[in-house]
C-alpha positions as CSV (number, residue, x, y, z in Angstrom):
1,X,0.0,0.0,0.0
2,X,1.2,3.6,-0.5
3,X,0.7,4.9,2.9
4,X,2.5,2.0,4.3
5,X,6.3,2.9,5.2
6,X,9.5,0.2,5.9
7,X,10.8,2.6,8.4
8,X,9.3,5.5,10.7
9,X,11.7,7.6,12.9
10,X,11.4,10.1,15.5
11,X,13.9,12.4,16.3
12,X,15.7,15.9,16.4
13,X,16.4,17.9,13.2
14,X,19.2,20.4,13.2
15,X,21.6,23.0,11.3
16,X,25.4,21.9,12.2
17,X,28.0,24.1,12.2
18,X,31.2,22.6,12.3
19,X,34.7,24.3,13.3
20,X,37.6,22.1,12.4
21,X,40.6,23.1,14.6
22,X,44.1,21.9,14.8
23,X,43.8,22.1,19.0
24,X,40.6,22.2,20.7
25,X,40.6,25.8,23.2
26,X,41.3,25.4,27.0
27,X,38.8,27.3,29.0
28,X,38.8,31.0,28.4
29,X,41.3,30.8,25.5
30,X,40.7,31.5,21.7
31,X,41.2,29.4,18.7
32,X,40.8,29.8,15.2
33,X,39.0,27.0,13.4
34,X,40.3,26.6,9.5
35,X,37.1,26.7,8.0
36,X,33.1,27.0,9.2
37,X,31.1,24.0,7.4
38,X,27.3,24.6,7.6
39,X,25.9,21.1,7.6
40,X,22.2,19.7,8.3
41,X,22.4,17.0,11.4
42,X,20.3,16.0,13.7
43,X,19.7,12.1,14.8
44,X,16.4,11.9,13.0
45,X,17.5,13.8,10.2
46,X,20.3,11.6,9.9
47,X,19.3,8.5,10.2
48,X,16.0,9.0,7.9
49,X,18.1,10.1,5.0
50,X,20.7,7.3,5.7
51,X,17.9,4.6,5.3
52,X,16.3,6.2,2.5
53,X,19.8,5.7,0.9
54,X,19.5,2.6,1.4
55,X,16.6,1.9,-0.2
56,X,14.2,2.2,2.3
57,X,10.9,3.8,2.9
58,X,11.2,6.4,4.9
59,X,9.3,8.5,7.4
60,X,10.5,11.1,9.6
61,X,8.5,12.7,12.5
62,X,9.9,15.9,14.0
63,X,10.3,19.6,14.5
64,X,11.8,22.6,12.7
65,X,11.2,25.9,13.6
66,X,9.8,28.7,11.4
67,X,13.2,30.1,9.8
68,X,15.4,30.0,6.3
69,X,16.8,26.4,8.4
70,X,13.9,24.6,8.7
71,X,12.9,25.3,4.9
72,X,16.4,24.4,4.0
73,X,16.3,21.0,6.0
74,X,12.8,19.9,5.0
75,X,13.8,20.6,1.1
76,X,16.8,18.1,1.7
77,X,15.0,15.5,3.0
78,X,12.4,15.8,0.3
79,X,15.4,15.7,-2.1
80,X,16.2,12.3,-0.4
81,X,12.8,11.1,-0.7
82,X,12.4,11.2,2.9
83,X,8.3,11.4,3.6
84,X,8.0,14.9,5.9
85,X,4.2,15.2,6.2
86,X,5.0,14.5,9.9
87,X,7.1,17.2,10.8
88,X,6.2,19.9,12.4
89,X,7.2,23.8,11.8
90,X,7.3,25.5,15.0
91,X,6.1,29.1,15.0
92,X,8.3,31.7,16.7
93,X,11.3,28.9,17.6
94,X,14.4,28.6,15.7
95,X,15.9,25.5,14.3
96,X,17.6,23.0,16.2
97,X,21.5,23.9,16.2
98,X,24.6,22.4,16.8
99,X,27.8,23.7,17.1
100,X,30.3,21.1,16.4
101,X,34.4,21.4,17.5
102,X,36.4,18.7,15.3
103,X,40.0,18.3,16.5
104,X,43.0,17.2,14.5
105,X,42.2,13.3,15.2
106,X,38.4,13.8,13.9
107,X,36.8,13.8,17.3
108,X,34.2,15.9,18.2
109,X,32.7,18.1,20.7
110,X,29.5,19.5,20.6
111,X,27.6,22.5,22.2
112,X,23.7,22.3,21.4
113,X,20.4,24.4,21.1
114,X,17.4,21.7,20.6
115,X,15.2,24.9,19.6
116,X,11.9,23.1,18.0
117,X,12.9,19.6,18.8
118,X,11.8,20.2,22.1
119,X,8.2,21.3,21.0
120,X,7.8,17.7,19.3
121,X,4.7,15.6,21.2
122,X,3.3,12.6,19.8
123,X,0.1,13.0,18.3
124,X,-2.9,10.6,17.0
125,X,-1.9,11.3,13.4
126,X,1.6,10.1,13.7
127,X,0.7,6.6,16.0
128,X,-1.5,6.0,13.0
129,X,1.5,6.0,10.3
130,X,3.9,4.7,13.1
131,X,1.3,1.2,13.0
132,X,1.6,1.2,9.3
133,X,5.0,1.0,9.1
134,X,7.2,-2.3,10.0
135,X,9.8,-0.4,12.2
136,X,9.7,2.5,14.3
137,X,13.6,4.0,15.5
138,X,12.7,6.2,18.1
139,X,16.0,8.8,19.4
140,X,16.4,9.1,23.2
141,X,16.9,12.2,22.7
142,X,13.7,12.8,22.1
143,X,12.2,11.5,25.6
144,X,14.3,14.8,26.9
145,X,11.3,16.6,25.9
146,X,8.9,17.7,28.3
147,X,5.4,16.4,29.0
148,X,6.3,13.8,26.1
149,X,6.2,10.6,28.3
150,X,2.4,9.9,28.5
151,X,2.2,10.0,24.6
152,X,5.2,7.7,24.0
153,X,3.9,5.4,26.6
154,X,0.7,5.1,24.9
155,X,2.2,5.2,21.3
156,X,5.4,1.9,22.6
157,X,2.1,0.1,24.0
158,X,-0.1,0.5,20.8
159,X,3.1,-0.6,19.1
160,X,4.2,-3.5,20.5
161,X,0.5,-5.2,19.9
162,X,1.5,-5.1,16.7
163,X,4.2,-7.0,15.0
164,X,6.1,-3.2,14.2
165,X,9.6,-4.1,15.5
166,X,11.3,-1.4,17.5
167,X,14.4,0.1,18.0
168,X,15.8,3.3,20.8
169,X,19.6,4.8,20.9
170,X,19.6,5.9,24.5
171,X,21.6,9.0,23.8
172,X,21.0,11.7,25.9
173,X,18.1,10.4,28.0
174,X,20.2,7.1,29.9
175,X,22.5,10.6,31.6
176,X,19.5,12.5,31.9
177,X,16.6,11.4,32.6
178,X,17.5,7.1,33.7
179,X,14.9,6.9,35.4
180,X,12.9,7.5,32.6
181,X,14.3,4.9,30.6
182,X,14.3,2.1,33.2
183,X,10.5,2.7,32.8
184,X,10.5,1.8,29.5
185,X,12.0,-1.8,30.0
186,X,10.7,-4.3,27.7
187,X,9.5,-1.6,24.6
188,X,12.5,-1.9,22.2
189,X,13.2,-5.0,20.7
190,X,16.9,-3.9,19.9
191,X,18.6,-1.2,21.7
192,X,22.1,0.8,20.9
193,X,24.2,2.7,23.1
194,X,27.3,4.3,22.9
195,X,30.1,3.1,24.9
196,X,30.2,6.1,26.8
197,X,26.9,6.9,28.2
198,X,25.9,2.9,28.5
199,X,28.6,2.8,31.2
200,X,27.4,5.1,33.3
201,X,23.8,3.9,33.0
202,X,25.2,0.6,33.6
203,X,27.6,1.2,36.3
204,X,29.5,-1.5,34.3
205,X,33.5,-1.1,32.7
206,X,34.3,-4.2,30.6
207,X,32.0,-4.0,27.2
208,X,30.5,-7.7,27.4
209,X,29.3,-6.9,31.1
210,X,27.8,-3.7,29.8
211,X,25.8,-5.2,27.0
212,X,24.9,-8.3,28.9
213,X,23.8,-5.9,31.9
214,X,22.2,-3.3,29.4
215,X,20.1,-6.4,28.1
216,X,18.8,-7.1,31.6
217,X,17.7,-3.8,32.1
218,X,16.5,-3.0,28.9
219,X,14.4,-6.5,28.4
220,X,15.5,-5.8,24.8
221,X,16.0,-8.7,22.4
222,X,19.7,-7.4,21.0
223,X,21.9,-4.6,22.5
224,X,24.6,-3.3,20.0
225,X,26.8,-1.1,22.0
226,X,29.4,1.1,20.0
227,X,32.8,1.0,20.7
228,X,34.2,3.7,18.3
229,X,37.3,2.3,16.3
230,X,37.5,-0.7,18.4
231,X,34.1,-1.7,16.4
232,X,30.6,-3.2,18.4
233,X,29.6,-5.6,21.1
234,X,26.5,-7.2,20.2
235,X,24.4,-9.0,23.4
236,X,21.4,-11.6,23.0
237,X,20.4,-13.8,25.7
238,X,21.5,-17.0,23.8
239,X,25.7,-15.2,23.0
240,X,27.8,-12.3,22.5
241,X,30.1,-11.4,20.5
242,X,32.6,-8.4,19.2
243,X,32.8,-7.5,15.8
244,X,36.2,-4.9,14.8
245,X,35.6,-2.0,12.9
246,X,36.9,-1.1,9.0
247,X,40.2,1.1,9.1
248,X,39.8,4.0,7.5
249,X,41.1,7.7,7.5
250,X,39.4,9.4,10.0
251,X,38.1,12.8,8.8
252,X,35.0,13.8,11.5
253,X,33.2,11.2,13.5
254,X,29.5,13.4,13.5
255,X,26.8,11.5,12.8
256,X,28.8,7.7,12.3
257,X,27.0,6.8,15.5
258,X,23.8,7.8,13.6
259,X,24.9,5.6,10.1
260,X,25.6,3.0,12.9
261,X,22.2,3.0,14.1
262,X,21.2,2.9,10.0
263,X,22.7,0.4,9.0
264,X,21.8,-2.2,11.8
265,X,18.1,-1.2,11.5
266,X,18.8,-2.1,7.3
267,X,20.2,-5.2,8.3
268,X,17.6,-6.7,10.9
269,X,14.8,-5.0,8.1
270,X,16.5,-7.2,5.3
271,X,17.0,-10.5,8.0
272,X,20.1,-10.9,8.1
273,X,22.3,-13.1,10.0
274,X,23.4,-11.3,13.4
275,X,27.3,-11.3,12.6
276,X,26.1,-9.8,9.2
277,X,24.3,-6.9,10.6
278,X,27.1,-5.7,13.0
279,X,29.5,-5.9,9.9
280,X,27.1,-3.9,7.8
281,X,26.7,-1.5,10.7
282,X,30.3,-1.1,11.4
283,X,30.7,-0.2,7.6
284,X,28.0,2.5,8.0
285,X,30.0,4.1,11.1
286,X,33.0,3.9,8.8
287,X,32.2,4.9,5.9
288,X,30.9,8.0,7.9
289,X,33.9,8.8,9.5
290,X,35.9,9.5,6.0
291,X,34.0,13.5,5.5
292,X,33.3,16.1,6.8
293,X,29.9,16.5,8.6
294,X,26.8,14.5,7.7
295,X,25.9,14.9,4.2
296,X,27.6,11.7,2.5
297,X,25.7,8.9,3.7
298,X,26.2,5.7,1.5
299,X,23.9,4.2,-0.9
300,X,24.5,0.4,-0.7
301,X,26.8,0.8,-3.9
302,X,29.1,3.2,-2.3
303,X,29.3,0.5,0.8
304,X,30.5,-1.8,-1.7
305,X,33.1,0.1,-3.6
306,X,34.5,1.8,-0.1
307,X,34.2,-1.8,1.3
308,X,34.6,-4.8,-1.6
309,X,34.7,-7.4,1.6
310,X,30.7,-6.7,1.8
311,X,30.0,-7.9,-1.4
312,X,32.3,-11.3,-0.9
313,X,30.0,-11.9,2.4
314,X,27.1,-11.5,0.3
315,X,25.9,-9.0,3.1
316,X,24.6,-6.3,0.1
């Protein structure tokens, strides 16, 4: 059916702009970054466009505000045949904006306005494309907003009748709001974290114990927790195992955790084998990683000519 969608995603939608600098500033110091990129970001924004390059139906439901931005960033996702009719412009807010510091070694750090993204609340109209679709992605940055949990209760409940799988990143909310999350226990049938914030969710240091305890408090049916360079831990209650990342030259790291995310929602979409799925996603994260800010997400034929090893696992 036309209305039907493979994906639907909820999350933030934001102008980057990224400062490349040879050494980051101390506190109360100046430096001079070589060059200003303006960049659209934003972890819904991201990840819709970097499924829709992969071939997937996509729908995005968010929040712009009411300025040249928000035109700008609805356009593109249009462009990347990203459905919008679920996102909202914000009267009298700006744009979500980002302002990202890249160092030498690619690594970023990031100072953020959500702007509209926090106005986003779940309405009737988007559970009823959400129950249409056979995935919903949902960013944990979202659940930051306020007054949003009674909606999202009521829209992971109507969900999870269904046979819609479900997927959360628990950036931002597992360090602000953990309570929050340990609520929502048993909602997401796969759950990524970063390495980073699922330790101190956790309380946990070695990877394995963080995934394995993640799955316990998540009830989720896979954890994939990033590990940066040193590739993913992926947890089931039947095994675990580690899967090293591709080598590349590390331009800036915005967004791979996003093209992470992508990629192992692509993989579990198209049933592949578990191992499979954490390669494909590590590929995603890599391929990332390579330029500058988040406007080069793959199609799956750039995956293969960046990465001929895909194609010889039959993975695309």
């Amino acid at each position: 059916m036309d209305d039907e969608y493979d994906i639907a995603v909820v999350g933030d939608i934001n102008l980057d702009l990224i400062l490349p600098v040879r050494n980051f500033p101390s506190r109360g110091s100046m430096e001079y970054a070589r060059e200003m990129i303006k960049n659209h970001g934003g972890v819904g924004r991201n990840i819709a466009i970097a499924l829709s390059k992969l071939g997937l139906r996509t729908v995005l439901i968010g929040a712009v505000g009411d300025d040249e931005s928000g035109t700008e960033l609805i356009r593109e996702l249009k462009d990347n045949r990203v459905n919008v009719s679920r996102v909202r412009v914000i009267k009298h807010m700006c744009t979500g904006t980002i302002l990202v510091i890249v160092d030498e070694e690619g690594e970023r750090t990031m100072i953020g306005h959500r702007g509209a993204n926090t106005k986003l609340k779940i309405e009737e109209e988007d559970i009823s494309i959400i129950e249409k679709t056979k995935h919903l992605h949902l960013s944990g940055y979202t659940l930051l907003n306020d007054d949003i949990w009674e909606s999202i209760n009521m829209l992971m409940r109507r969900v999870r009748s269904l046979k819609t799988k479900t997927s959360i990143d628990i950036e931002g909310v597992a360090e602000h709001k953990p309570t929050l999350l340990e609520e929502m226990k048993g909602f997401f049938n796969y759950v990524m974290a970063g390495e980073n914030e699922a330790r101190r969710f956790t309380g946990e240091e070695d990877p394995e114990t963080i995934g394995l305890t993640l799955l316990e408090k998540m009830k989720a049916e896979i954890i994939a927790l990033k590990m940066g360079h040193r590739g993913c831990i992926i947890a089931t209650r039947e095994r675990i195992f580690h899967t090293p990342s591709f080598k590349v030259t590390v331009v800036d790291t915005t967004g791979a955790g996003d093209a992470f995310n992508a990629g192992f929602i692509y993989g579990m979409a198209r049933n592949l084998d578990l191992k499979k799925v954490a390669i494909l996603a590590n590929a995603m994260g890599a391929y990332k990683c390579m330029w500058f800010g988040t406007k080069n997400f793959p199609s799956l034929r750039n995956l293969i000519d960046a990465f001929p090893e895909l194609g010889e696992l039959a993975i695309l």
